[in-house]
PDB file of N, CA, C and O in Angstrom, chain B, residues numbered from 101:
ATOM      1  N   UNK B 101      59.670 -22.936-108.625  1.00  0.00           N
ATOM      2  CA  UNK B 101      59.204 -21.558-108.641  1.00  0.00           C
ATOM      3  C   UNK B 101      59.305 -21.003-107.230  1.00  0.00           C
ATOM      4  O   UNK B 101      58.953 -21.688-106.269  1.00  0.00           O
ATOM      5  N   UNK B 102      59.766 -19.813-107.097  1.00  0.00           N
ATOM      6  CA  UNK B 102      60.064 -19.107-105.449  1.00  0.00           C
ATOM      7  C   UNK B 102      59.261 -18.211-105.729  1.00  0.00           C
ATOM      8  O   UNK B 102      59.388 -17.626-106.804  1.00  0.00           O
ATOM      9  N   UNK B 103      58.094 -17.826-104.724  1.00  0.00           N
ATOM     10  CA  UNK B 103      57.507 -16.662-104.587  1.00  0.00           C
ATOM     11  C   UNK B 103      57.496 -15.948-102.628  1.00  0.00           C
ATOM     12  O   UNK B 103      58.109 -16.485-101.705  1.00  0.00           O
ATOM     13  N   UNK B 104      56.814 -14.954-102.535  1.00  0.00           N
ATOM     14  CA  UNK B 104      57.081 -14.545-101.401  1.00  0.00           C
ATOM     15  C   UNK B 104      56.194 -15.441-100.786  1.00  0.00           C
ATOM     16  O   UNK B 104      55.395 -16.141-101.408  1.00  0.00           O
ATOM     17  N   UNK B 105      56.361 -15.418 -99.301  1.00  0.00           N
ATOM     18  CA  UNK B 105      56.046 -16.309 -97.945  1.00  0.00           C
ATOM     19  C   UNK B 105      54.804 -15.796 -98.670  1.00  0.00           C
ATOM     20  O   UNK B 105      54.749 -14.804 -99.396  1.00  0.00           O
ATOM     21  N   UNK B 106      53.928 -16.542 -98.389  1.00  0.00           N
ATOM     22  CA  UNK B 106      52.025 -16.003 -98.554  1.00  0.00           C
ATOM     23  C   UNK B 106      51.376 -16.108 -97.318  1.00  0.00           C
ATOM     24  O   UNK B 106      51.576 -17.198 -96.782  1.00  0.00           O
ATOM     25  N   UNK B 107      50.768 -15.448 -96.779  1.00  0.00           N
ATOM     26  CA  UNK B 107      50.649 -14.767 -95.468  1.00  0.00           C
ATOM     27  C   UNK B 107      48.712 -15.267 -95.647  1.00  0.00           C
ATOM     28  O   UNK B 107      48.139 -15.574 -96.693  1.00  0.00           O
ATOM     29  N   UNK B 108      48.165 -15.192 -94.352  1.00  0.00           N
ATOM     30  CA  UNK B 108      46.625 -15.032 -94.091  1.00  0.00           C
ATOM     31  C   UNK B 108      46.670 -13.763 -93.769  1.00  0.00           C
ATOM     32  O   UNK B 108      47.629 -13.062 -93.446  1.00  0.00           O
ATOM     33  N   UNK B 109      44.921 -13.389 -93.948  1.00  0.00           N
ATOM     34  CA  UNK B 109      44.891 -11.769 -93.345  1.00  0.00           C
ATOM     35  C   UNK B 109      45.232 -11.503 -92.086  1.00  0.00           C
ATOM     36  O   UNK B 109      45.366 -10.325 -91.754  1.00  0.00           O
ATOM     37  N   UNK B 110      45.430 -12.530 -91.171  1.00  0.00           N
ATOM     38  CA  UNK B 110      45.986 -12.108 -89.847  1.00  0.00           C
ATOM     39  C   UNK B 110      47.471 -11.635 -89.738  1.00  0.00           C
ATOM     40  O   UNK B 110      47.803 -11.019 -88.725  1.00  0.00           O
ATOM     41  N   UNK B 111      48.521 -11.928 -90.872  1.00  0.00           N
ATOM     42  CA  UNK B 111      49.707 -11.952 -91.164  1.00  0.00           C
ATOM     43  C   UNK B 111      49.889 -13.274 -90.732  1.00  0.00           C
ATOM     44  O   UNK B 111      50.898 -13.321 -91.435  1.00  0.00           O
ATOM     45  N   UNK B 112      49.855 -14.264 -90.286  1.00  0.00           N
ATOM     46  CA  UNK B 112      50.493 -15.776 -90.343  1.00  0.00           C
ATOM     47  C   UNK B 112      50.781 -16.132 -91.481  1.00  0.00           C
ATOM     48  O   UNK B 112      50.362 -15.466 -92.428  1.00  0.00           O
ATOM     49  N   UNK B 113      51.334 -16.933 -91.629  1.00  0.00           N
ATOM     50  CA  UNK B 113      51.577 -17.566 -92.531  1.00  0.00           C
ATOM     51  C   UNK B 113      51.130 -19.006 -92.919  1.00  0.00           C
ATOM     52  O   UNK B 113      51.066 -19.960 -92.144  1.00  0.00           O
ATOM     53  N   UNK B 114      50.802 -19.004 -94.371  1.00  0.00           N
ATOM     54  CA  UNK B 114      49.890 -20.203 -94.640  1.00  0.00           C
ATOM     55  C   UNK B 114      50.751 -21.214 -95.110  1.00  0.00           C
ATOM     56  O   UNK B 114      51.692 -21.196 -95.903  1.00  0.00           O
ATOM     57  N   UNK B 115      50.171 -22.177 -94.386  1.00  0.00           N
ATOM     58  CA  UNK B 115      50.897 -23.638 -93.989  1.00  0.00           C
ATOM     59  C   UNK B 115      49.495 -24.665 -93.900  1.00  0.00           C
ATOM     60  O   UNK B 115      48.428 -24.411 -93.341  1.00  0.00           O
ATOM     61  N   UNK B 116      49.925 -26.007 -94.712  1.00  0.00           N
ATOM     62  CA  UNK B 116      48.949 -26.969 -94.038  1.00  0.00           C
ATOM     63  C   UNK B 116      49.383 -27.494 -92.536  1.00  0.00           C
ATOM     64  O   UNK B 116      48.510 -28.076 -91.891  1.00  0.00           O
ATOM     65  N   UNK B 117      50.319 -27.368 -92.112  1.00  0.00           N
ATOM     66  CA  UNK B 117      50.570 -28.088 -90.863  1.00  0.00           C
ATOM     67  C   UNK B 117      49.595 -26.735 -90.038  1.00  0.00           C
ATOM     68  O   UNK B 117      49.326 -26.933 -88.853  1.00  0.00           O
ATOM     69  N   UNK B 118      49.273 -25.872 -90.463  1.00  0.00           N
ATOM     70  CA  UNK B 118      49.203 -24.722 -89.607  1.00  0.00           C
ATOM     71  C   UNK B 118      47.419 -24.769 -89.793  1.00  0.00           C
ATOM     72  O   UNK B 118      46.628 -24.079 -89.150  1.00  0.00           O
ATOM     73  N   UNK B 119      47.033 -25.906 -90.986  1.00  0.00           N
ATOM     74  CA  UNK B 119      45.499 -25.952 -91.311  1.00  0.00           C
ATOM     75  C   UNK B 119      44.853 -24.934 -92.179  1.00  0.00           C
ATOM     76  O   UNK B 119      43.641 -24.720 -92.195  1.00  0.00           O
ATOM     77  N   UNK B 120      46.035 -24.117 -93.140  1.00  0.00           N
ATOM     78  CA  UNK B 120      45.743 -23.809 -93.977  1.00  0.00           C
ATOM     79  C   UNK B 120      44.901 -24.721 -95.282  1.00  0.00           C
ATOM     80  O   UNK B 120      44.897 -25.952 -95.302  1.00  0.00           O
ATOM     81  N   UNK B 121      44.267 -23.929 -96.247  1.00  0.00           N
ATOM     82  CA  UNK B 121      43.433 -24.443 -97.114  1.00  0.00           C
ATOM     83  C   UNK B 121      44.156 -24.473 -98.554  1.00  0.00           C
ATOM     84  O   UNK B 121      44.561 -23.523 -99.224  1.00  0.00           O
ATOM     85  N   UNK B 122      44.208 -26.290 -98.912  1.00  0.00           N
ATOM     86  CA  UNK B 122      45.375 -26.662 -99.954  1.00  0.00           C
ATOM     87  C   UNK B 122      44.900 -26.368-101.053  1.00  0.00           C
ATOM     88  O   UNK B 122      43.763 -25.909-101.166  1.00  0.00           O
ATOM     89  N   UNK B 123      45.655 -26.572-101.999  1.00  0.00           N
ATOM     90  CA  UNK B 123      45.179 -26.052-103.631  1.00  0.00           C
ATOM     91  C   UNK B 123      44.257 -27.942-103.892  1.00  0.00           C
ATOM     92  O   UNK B 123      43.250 -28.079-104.586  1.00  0.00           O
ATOM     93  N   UNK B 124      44.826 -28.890-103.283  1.00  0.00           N
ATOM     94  CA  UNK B 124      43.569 -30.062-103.229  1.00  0.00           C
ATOM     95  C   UNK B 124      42.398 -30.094-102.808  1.00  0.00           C
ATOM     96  O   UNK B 124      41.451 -30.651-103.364  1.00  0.00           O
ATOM     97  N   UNK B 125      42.383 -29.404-101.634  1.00  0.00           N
ATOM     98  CA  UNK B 125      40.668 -29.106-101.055  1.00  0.00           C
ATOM     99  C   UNK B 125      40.356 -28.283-101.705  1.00  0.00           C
ATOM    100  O   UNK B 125      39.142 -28.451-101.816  1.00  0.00           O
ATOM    101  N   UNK B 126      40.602 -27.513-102.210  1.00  0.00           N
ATOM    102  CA  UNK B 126      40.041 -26.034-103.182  1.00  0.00           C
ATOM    103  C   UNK B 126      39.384 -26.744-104.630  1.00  0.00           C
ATOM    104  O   UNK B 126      38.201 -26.544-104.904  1.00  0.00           O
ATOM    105  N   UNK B 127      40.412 -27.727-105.672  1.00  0.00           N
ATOM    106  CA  UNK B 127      39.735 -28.423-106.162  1.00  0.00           C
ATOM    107  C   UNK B 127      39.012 -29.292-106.342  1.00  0.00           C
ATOM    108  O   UNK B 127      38.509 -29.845-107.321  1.00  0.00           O
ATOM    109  N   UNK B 128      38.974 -29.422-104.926  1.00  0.00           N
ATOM    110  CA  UNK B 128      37.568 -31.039-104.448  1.00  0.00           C
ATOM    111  C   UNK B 128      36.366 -30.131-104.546  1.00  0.00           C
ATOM    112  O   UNK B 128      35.380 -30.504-105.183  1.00  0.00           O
ATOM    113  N   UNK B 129      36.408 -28.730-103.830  1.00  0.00           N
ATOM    114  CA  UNK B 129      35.161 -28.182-103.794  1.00  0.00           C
ATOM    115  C   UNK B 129      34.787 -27.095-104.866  1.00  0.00           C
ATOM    116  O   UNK B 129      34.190 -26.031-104.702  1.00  0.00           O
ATOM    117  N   UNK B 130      35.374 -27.732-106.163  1.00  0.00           N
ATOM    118  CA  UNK B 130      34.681 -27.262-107.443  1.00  0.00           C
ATOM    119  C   UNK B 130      35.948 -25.978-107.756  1.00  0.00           C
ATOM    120  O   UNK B 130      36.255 -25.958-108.948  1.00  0.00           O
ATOM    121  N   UNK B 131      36.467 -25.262-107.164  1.00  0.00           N
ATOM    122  CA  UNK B 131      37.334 -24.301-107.721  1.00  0.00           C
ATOM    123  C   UNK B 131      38.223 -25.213-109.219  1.00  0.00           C
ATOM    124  O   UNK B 131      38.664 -26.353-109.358  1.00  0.00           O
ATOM    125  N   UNK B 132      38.145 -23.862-110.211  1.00  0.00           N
ATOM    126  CA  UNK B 132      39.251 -24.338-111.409  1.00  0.00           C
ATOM    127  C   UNK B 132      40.839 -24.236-111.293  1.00  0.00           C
ATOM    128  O   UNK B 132      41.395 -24.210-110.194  1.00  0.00           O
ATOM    129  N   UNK B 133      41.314 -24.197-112.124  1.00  0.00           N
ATOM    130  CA  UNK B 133      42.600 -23.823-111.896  1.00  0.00           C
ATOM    131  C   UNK B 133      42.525 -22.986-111.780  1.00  0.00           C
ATOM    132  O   UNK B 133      42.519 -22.571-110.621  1.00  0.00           O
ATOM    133  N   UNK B 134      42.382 -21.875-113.104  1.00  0.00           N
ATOM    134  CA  UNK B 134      42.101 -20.466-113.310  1.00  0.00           C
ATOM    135  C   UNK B 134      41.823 -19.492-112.093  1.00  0.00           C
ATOM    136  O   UNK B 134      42.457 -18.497-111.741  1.00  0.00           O
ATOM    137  N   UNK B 135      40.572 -20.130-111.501  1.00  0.00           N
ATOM    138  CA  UNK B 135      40.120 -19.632-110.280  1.00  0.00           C
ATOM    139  C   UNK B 135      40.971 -19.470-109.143  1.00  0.00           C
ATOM    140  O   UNK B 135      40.844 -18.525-108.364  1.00  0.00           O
ATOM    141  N   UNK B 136      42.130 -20.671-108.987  1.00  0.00           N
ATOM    142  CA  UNK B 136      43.024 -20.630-107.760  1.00  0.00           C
ATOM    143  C   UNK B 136      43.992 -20.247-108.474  1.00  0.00           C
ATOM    144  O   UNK B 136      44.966 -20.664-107.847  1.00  0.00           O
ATOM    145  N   UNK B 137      44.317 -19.797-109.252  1.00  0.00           N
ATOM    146  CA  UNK B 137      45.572 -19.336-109.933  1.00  0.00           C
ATOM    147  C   UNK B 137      45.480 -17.425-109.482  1.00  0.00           C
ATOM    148  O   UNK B 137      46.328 -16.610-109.117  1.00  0.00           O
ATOM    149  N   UNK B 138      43.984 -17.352-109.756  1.00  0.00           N
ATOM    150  CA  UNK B 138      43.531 -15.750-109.862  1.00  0.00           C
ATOM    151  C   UNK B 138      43.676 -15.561-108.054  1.00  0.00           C
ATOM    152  O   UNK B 138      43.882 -14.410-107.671  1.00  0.00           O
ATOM    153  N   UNK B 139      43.573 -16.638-107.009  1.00  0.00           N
ATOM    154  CA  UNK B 139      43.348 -16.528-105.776  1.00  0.00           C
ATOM    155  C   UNK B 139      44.831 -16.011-105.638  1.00  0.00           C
ATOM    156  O   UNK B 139      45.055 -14.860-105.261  1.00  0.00           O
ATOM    157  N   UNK B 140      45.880 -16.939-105.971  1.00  0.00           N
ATOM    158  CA  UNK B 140      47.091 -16.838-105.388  1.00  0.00           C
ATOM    159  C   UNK B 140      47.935 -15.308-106.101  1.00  0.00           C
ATOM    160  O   UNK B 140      49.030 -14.826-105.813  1.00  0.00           O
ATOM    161  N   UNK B 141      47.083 -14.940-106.924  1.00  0.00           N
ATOM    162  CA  UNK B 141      47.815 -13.925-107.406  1.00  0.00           C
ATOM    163  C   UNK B 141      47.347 -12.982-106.805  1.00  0.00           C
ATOM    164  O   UNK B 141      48.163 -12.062-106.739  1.00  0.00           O
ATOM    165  N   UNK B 142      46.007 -12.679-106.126  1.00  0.00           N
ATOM    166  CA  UNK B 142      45.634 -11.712-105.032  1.00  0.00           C
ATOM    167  C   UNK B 142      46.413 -11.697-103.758  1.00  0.00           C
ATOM    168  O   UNK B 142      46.850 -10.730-103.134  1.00  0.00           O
ATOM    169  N   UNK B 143      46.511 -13.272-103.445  1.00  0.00           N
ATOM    170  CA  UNK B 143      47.099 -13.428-102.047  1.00  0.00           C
ATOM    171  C   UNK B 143      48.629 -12.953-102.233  1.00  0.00           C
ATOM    172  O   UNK B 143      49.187 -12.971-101.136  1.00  0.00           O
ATOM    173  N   UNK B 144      49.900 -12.331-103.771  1.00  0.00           N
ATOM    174  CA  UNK B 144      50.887 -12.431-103.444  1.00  0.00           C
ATOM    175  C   UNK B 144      50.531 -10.447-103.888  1.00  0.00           C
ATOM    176  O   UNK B 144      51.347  -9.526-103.837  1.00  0.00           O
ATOM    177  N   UNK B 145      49.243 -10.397-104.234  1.00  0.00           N
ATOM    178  CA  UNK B 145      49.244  -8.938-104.418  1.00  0.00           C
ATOM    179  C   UNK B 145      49.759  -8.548-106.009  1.00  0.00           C
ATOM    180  O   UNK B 145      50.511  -7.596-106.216  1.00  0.00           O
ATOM    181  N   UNK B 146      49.342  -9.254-106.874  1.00  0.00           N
ATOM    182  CA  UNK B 146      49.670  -8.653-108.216  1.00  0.00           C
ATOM    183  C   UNK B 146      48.527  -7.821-108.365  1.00  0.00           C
ATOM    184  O   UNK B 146      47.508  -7.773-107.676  1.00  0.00           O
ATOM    185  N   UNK B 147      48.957  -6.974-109.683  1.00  0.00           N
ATOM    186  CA  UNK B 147      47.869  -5.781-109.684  1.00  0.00           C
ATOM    187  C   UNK B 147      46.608  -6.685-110.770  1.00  0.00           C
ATOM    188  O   UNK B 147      45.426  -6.620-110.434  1.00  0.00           O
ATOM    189  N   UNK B 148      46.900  -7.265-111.687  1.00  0.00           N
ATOM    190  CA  UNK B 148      46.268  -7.907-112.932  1.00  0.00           C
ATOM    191  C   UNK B 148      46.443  -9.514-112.501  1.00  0.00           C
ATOM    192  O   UNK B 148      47.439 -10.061-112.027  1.00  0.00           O
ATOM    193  N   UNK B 149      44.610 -10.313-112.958  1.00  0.00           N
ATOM    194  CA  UNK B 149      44.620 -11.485-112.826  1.00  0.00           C
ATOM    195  C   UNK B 149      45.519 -11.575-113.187  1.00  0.00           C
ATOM    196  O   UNK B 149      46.194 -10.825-113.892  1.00  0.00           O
ATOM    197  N   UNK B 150      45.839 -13.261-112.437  1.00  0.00           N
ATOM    198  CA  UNK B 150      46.661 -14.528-112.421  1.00  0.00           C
ATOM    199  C   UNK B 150      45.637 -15.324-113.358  1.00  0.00           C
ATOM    200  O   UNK B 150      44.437 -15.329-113.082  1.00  0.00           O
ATOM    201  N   UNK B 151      46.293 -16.191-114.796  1.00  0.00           N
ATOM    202  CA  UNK B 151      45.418 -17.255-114.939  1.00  0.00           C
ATOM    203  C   UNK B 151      46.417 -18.601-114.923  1.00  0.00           C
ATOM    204  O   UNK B 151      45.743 -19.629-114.858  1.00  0.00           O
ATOM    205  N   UNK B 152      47.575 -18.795-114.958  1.00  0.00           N
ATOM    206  CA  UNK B 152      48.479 -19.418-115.351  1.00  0.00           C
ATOM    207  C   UNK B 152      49.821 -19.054-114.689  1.00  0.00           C
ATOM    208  O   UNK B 152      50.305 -17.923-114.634  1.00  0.00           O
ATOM    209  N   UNK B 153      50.415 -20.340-114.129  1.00  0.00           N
ATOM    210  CA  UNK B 153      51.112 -20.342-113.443  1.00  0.00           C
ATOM    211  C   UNK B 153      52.673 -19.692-114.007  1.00  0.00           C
ATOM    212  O   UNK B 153      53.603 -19.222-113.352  1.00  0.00           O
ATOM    213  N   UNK B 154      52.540 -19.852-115.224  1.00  0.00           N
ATOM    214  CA  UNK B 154      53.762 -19.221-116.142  1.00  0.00           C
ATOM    215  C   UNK B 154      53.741 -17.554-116.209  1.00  0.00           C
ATOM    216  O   UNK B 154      54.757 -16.924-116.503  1.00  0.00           O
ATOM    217  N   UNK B 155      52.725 -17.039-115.965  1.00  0.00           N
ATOM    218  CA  UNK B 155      52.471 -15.397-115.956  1.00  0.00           C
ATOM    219  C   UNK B 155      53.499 -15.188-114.545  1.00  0.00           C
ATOM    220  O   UNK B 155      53.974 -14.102-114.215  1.00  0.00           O
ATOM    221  N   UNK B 156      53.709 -16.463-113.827  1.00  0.00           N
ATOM    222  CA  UNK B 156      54.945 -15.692-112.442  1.00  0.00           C
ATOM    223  C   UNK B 156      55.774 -15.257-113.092  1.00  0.00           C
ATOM    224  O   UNK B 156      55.889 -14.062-112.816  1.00  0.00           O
ATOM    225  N   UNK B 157      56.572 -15.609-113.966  1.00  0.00           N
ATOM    226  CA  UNK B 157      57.758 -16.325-114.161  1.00  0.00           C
ATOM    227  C   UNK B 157      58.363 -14.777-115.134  1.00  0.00           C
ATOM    228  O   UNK B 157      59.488 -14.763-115.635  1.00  0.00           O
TER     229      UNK B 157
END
């Protein structure tokens, strides 16, 4: 799946080498899928939740 670069609010760009926050630590500390699915669809700027990774596509 290719989506656009995903950026922090500073404009950087999110990277674990860079100490960005992984979709693994997110589910260690209780987040669902659903929940980080709905995150990444804010962070690429869709207008309507994300619940499922197939709604990219």
């Amino acid at each position: 799946m290719h989506h656009p670069l995903l950026l922090d609010a500073g404009g950087c760009k999110l990277s674990k080498s860079a100490g960005a926050t992984s979709v693994h630590y997110l589910r260690k500390q209780g987040k669902s899928r659903s929940e980080i699915y709905r995150m990444i669809g804010e962070w690429i700027g869709l207008e309507k939740p994300l619940n499922h990774w197939e709604e990219l596509v």
